[in-house]
Each structure stands twice: as structure tokens, then as C-alpha cells.
VEXGUNU-659587 format. One record per residue (C-alpha): residue in three letters; z negated, y, x negated. Coordinates in steps of 0.1 Angstrom, whole numbers, plus 5000, padded with zeros to 4 digits. Example, Ala and Ser with C-alpha at 12.3 -4.5 7.8 and 13.67 -1.06 7.14 Angstrom:
REM residues 2
ALA492249554877;SER492949894863;
END
This chain:
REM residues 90
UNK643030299495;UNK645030589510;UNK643630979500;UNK645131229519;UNK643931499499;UNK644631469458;UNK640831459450;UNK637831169458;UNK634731319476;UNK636131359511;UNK633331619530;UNK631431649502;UNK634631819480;UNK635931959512;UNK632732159521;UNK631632429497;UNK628432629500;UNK625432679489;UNK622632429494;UNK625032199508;UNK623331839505;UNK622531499525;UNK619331509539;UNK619131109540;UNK618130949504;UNK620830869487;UNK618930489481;UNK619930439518;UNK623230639519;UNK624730519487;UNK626830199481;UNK625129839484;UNK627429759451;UNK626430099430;UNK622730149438;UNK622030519430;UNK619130479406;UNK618130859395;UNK615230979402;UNK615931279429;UNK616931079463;UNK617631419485;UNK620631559465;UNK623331829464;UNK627331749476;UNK627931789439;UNK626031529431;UNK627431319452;UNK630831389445;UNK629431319410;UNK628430969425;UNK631430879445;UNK633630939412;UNK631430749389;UNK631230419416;UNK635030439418;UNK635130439377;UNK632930229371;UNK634529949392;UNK638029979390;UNK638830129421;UNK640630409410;UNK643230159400;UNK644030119438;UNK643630519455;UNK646930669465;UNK646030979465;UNK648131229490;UNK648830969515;UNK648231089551;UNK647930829574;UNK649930889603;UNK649430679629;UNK648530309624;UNK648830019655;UNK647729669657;UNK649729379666;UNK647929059676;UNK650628849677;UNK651228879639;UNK647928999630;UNK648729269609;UNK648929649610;UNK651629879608;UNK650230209591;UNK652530539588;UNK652230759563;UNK653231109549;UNK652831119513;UNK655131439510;
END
């Protein structure tokens, strides 16, 4: 997984003010492999970012984030089936 930034939570840590939530419950928003399980469904960024950080703990993900990696520019080729990704990690 390639972060451009050097923190999880893309819009939701990007995007700071007050009252800023998802207005779609988070038991249809959330992952299909970390069901969110509290109680509140409408919820603050915070508490998503909370979210976001506790599915990537919880299963292993972190392991795999680059974080500061900017993707570039990536292209397909058909012929070899694979893609050719550049990337800025400064």
C-alpha cells in the first residue's frame, strides 16, 4: 500500500473542522472485514480516523503501507499484464 502523506486517514486526517463527519452509517461505510460494531453509526472524522487505524492494526496491514510514496503516474501493459507505477518517495 502506497501513502503519500506520512499518516493513515486520507480526507478524514486531511480535513479539519468542526463537525466534520460522514453522514452515511458507518455499518454501511466501514469495511466488510472490520465491521464497525459501536453503538453510534453517524460519527465524527476522528472517529473514523480512529477506525481506519485500528482495522489496519488489528490486521496486519500496517506491516505493508509505505508511507510518503506519491504515485506518479502508473500505465498498463496488456501484453505482460502488469503495471508500471512511478513514484516519488522524496
Amino acid at each position: 500500500v502506497l501513502e503519500g502523506r506520512d499518516i493513515l486517514g486520507g480526507t478524514w486526517s486531511f480535513w479539519k473542522y468542526p463537525g466534520f463527519r460522514c453522514d452515511a452509517a458507518m455499518t454501511n461505510f466501514g469495511f466488510h472485514w472490520h465491521p464497525w460494531t459501536h453503538e453510534r453509526k453517524i460519527i465524527e472524522g476522528e472517529r473514523i480516523i480512529e477506525y481506519v487505524e485500528d482495522a489496519v492494526r488489528t490486521h496486519g496491514i500496517d506491516k505493508h503501507i509505505r508511507f510518503g510514496h506519491r504515485i506518479l503516474s502508473a500505465d498498463w501493459d496488456s501484453a505482460t499484464a502488469r503495471w508500471t507505477v512511478e513514484v516519488d518517495h522524496g
